[in-house]
SEMIMI-680857 format. One record per residue (C-alpha): x negated, y negated, z negated. Coordinates in nm, 4 decimals. Example, Ala and Ser with C-alpha at 12.3 -4.5 7.8 and 13.67 -1.06 7.14 Angstrom:
BEGIN
<site x="-1.2300" y="0.4500" z="-0.7800"/>
<site x="-1.3670" y="0.1060" z="-0.7140"/>
//
This chain:
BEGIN
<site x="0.6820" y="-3.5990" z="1.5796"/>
<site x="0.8716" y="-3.3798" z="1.8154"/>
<site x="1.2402" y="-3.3577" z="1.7550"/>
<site x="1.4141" y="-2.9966" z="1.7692"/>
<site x="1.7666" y="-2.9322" z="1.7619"/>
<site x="1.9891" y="-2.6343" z="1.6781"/>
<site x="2.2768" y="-2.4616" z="1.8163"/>
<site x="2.5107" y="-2.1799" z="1.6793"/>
<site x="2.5057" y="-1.8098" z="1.8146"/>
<site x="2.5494" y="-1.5171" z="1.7520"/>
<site x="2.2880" y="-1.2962" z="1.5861"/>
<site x="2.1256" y="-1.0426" z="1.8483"/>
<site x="1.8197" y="-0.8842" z="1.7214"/>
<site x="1.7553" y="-0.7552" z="2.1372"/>
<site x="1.6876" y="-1.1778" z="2.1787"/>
<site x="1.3683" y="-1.1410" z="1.9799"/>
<site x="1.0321" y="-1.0581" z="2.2134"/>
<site x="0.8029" y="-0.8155" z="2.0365"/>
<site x="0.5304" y="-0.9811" z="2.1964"/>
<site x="0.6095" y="-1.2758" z="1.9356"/>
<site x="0.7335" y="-1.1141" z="1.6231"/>
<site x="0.5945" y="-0.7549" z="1.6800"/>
<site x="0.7869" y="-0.4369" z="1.5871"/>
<site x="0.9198" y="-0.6038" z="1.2347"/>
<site x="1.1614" y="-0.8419" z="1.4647"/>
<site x="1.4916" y="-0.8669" z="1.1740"/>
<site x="1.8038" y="-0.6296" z="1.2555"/>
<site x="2.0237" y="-0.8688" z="1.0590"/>
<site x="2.0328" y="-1.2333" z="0.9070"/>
<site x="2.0421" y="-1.0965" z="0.5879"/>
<site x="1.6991" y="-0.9735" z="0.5971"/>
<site x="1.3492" y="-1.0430" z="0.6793"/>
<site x="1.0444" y="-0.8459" z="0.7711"/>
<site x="0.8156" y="-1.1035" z="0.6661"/>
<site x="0.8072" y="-1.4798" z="0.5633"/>
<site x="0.7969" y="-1.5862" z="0.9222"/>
<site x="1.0950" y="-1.4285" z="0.9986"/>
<site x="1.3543" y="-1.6355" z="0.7794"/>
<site x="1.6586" y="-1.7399" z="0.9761"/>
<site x="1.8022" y="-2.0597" z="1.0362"/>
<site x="2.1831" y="-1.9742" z="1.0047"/>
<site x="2.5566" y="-2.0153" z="0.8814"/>
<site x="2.7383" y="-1.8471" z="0.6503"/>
<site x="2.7430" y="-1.5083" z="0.5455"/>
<site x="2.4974" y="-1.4081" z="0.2383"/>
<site x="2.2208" y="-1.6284" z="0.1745"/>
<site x="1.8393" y="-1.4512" z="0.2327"/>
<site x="1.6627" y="-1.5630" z="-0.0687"/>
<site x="1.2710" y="-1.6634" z="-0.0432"/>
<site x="1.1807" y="-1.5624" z="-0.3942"/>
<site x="1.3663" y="-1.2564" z="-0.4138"/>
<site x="1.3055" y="-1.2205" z="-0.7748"/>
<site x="1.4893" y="-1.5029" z="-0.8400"/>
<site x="1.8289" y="-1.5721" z="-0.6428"/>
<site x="2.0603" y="-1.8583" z="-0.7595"/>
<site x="2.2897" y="-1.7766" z="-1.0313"/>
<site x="2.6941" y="-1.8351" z="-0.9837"/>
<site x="2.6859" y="-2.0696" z="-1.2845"/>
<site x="2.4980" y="-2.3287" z="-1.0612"/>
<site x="2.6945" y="-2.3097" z="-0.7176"/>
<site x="3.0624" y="-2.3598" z="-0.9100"/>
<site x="3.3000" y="-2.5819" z="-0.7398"/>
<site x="3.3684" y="-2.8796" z="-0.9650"/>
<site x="3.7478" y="-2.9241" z="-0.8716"/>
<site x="3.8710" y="-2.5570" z="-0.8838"/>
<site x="3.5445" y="-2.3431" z="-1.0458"/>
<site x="3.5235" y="-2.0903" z="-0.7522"/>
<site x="3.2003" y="-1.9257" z="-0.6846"/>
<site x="3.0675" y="-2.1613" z="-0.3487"/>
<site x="2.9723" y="-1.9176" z="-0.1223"/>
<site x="2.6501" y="-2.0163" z="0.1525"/>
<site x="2.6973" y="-2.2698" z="0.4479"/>
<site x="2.3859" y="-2.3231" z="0.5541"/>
<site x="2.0475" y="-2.2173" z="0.5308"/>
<site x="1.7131" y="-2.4132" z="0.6740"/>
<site x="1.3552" y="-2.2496" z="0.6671"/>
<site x="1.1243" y="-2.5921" z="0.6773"/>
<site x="0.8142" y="-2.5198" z="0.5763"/>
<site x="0.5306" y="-2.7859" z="0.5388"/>
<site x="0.1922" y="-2.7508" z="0.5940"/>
<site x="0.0890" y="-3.0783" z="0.4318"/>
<site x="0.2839" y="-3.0288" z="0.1111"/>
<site x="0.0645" y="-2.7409" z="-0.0316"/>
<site x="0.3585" y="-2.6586" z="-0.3035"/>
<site x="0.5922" y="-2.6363" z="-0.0128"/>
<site x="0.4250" y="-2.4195" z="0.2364"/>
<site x="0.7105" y="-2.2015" z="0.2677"/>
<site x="0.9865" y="-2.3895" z="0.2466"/>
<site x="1.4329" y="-2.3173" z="0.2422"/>
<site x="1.7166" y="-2.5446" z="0.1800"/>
<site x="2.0547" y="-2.3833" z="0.0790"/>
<site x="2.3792" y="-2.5447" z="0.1184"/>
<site x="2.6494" y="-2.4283" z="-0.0913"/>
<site x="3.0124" y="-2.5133" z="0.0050"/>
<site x="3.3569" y="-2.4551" z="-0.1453"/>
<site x="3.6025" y="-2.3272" z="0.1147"/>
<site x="3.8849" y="-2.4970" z="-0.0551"/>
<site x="3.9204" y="-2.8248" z="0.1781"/>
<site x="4.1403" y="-2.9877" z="-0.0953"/>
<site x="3.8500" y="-2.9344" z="-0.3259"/>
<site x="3.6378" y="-3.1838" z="-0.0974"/>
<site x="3.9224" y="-3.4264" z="-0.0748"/>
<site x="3.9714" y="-3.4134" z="-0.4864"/>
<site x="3.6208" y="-3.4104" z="-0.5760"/>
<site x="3.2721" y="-3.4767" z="-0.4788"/>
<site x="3.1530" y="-3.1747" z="-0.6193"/>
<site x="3.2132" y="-2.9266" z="-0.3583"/>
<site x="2.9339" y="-2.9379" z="-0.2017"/>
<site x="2.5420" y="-2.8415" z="-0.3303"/>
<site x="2.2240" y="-2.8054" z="-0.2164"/>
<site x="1.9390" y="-2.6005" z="-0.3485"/>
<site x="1.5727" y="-2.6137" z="-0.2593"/>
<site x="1.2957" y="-2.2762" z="-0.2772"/>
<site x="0.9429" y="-2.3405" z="-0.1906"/>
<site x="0.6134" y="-2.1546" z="-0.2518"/>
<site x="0.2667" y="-2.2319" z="-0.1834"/>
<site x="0.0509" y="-2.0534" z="0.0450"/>
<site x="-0.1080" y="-1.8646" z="-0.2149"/>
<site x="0.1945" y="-1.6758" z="-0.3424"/>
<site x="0.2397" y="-1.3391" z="-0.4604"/>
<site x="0.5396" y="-1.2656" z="-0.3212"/>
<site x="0.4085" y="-1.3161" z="0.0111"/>
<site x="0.0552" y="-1.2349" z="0.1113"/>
<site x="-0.2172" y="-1.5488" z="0.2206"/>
<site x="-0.3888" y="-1.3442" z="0.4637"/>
<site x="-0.3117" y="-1.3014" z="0.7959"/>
<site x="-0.1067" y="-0.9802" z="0.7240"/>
<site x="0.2624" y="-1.1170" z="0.6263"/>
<site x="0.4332" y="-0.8320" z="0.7028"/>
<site x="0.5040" y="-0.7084" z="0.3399"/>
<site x="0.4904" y="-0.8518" z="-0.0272"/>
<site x="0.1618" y="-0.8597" z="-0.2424"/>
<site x="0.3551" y="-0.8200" z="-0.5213"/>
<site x="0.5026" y="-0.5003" z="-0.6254"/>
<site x="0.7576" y="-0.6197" z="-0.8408"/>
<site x="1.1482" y="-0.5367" z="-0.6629"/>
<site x="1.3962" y="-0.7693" z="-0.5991"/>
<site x="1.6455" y="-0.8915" z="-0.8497"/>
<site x="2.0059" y="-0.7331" z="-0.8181"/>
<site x="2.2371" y="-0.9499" z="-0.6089"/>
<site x="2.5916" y="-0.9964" z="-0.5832"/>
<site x="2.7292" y="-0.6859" z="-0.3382"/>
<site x="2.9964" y="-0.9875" z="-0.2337"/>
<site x="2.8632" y="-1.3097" z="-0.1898"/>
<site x="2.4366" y="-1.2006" z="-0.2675"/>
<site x="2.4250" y="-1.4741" z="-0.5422"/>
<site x="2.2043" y="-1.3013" z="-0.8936"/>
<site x="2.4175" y="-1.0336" z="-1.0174"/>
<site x="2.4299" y="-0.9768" z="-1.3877"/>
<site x="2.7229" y="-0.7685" z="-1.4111"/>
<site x="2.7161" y="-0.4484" z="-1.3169"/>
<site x="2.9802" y="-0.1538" z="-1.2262"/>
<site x="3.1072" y="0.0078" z="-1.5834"/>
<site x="3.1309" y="0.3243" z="-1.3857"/>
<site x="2.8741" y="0.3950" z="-1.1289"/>
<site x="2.6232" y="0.0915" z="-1.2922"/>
<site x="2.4846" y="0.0443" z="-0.9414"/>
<site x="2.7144" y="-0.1678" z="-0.7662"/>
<site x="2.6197" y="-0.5541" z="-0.9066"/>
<site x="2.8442" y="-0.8773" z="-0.8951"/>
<site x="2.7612" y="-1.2527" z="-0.9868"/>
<site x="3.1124" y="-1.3050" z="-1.1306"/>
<site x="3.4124" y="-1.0593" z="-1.2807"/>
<site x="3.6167" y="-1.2415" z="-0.9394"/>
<site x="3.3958" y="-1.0589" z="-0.7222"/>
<site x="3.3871" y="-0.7570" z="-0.9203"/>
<site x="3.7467" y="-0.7619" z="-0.9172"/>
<site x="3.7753" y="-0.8296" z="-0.5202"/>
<site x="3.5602" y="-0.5190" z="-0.4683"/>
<site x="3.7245" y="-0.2336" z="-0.6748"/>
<site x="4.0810" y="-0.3951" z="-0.5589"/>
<site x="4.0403" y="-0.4455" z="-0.2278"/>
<site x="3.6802" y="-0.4116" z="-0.1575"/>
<site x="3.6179" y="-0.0043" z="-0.1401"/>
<site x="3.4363" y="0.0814" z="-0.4218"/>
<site x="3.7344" y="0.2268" z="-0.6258"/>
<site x="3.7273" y="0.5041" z="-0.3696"/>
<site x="3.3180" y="0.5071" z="-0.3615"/>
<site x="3.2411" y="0.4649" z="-0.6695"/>
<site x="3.0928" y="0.7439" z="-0.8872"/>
<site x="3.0907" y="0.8390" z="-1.2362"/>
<site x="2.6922" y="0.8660" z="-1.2210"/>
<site x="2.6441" y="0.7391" z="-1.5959"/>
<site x="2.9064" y="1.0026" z="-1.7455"/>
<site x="3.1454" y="0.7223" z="-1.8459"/>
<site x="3.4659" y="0.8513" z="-1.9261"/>
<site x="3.6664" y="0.4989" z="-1.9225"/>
<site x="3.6982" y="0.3167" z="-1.5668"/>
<site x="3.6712" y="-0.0526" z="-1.5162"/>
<site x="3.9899" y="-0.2455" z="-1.6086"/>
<site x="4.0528" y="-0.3243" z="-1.2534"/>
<site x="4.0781" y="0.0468" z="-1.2418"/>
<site x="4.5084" y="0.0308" z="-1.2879"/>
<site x="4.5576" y="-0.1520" z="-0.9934"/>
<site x="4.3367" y="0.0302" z="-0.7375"/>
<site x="4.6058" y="0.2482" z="-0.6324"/>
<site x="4.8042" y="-0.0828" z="-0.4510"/>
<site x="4.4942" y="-0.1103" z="-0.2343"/>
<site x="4.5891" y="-0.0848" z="0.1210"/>
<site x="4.3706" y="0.1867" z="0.2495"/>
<site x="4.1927" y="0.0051" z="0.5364"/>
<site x="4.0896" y="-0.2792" z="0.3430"/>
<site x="3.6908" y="-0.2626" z="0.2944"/>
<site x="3.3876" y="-0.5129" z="0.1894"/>
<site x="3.3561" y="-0.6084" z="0.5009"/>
<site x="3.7381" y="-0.7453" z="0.4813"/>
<site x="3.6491" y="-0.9182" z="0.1189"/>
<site x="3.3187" y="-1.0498" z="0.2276"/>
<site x="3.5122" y="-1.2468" z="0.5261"/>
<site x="3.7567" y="-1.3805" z="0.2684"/>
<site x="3.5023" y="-1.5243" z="0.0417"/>
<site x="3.2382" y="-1.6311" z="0.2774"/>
<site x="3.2001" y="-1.8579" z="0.5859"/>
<site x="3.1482" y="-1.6604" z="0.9088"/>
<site x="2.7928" y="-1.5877" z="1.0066"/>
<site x="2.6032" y="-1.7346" z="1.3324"/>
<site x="2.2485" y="-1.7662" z="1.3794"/>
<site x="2.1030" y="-2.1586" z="1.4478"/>
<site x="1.8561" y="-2.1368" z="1.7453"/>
<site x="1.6348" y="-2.4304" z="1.7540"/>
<site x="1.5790" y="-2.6015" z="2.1205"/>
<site x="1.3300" y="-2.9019" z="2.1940"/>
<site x="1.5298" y="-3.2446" z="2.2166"/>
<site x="1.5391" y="-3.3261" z="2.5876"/>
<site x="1.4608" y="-3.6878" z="2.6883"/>
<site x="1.6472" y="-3.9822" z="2.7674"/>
<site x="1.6795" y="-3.8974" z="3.1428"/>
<site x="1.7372" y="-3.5007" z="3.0833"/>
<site x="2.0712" y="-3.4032" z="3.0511"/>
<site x="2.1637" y="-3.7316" z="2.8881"/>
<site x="2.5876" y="-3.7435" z="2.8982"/>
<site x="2.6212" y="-4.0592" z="2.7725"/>
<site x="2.9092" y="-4.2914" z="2.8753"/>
<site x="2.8467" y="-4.6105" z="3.1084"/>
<site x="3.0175" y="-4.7783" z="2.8306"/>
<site x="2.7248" y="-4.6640" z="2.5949"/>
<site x="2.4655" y="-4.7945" z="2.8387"/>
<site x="2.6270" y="-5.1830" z="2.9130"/>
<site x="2.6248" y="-5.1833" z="2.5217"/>
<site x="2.2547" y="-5.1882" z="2.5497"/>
<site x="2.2449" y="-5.0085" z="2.1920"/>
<site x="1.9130" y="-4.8401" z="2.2227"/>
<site x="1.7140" y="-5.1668" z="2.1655"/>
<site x="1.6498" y="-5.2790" z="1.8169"/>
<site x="1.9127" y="-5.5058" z="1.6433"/>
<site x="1.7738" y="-5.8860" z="1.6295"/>
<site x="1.6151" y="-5.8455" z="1.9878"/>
<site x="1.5033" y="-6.1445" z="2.0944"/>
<site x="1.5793" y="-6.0808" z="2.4946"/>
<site x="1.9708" y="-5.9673" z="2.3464"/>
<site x="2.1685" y="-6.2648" z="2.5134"/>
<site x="2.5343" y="-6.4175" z="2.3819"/>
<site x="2.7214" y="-6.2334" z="2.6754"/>
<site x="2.6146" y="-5.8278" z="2.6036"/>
<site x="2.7010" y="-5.9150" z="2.2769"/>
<site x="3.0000" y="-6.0209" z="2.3389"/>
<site x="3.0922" y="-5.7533" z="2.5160"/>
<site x="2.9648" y="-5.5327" z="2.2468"/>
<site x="3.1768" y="-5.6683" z="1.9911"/>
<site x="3.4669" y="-5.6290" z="2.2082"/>
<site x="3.4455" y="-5.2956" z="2.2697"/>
<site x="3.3996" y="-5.2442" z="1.8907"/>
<site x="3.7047" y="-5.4017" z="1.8829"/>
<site x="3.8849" y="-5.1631" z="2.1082"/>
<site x="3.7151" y="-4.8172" z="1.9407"/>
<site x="3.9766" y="-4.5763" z="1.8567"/>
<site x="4.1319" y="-4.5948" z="1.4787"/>
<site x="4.0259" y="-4.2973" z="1.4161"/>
<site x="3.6700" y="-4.4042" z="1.4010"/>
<site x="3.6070" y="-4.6095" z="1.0927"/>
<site x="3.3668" y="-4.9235" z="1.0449"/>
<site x="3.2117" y="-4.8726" z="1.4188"/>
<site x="2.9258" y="-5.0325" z="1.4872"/>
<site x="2.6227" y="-5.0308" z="1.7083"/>
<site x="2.3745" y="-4.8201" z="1.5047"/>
<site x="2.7039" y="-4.5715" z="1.5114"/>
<site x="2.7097" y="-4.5950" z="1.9023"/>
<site x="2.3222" y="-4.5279" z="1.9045"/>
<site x="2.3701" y="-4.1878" z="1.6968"/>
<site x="2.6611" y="-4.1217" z="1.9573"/>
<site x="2.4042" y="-4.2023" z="2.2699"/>
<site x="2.1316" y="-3.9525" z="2.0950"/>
<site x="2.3683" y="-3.6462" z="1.9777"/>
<site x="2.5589" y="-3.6786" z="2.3601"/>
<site x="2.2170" y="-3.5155" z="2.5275"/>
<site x="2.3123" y="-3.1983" z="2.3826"/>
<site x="2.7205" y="-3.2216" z="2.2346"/>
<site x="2.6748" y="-2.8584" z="2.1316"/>
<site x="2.3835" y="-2.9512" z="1.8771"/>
<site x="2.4719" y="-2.9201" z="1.5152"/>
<site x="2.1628" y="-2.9941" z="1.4075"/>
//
């Protein structure tokens, strides 16, 4: 099975060739023209594969403080031999409180989506390019794109997934000085008495890179071989570490040596050993890999 790898970038939409995606090549990570399209990517708002169903906040809660986790990471692996899972996302959810990981090993979930090939939400003919079924997407969260059931008192268009979000917005967020009376409401949000403290150039964009992790797209790259690009250390190589452990042909001196140079790894590396060094030997082809 051939081994890809992936590497942080930015997102330019100019990278895609219309030969391969056609005219419906994505302007942003946030969207997609069709199912083909989904990103690999970190951070920012998470592109949702049943869109009339995003996760709710109540699921992706931090366990040591209760924040909202915002998205990490998102994966499109589909699978053509697991008919349920023909299209196929994993979501990683991650509090950005890094004393919440220390406390607690609930910072940290992952969700799975997956449809079969026969779903209506995206067509099973060759035509992907738009959704079989008419039905719209669910409201998400204007901050963080979790499901939104709270909505503006005011304008009742602008959605939120928690009152913490809601609150970022009309505060520092913009939409105190957007937002429209559209419903005739004649009493403003209670987060209305302190919109006035709001420094003016403050915006979404401002609370969005607050609450979320920064956004970079993952382009995936074939794994090059052995002898292609390969960085690795001599040290690496006299370890011999590539061969399975119980070798017969291993003789008494390499590992010897071997466990000497365990010996001498630096502290900050705990419980070395040689399957360790072999995962070193593999990612140092491509250091830049994160994936």
């Amino acid at each position: 099975m051939p081994i890809h790898l992936g590497f942080p970038e930015p997102f330019e939409p100019d990278d895609y060739d219309d030969d391969e995606v056609g005219e419906d090549a994505p302007t942003s990570l946030c969207c997609a023209a069709n199912v083909f399209d989904f990103p690999h990517k970190i951070g920012g708002t998470p592109l949702w594969l049943d869109r009339t169903r995003p996760a709710p906040a109540d699921r992706l809660t931090c366990g040591a403080c209760g924040m909202v986790m915002p998205l990490l990471l998102q994966l499109y692996t589909p699978s053509e031999s697991v008919p349920a899972a023909y299209f196929r996302v994993v979501y990683l959810f991650a509090c950005k409180n890094g004393a919440c990981h220390r406390a607690s090993g609930q910072a940290l979930k992952c969700l799975r989506a997956q449809l079969p090939a026969s779903t209506p939400l995206w067509p099973s003919d060759d035509d992907y390019s738009a959704a079989a079924s008419p039905s719209p997407p669910a409201p998400t969260c204007r901050v963080c794109g979790l499901a939104a059931p709270k909505r503006c008192a005011r304008c009742r268009s602008a959605a939120y997934c928690c009152k913490d979000h809601q609150t970022a917005d009309w505060t520092a967020g913009g939409h105190s000085r957007t937002c429209s009376n559209t419903t005739a409401q004649t009493n403003p949000p209670a987060a209305d008495a302190t919109a006035t403290t709001a420094p003016a150039g403050r915006s979404l964009r401002a609370v969005r890179a607050a609450t979320l992790f920064p956004e970079l797209e993952i382009v995936t790259e074939p794994e090059p071989g052995s002898d292609d690009g390969d960085a690795t250390e001599p040290l690496l190589e006299r370890l011999r570490i590539s061969r399975p452990l119980g070798d017969a042909d291993t003789d008494a001196a390499a590992a010897a040596e071997a466990d000497a140079d365990l010996a001498d790894a630096d502290e900050t590396v705990s419980d070395v050993d040689r399957a360790f060094l072999k995962f070193q030997k593999r990612v140092a082809r491509e250091p830049a890999q994160v994936l």
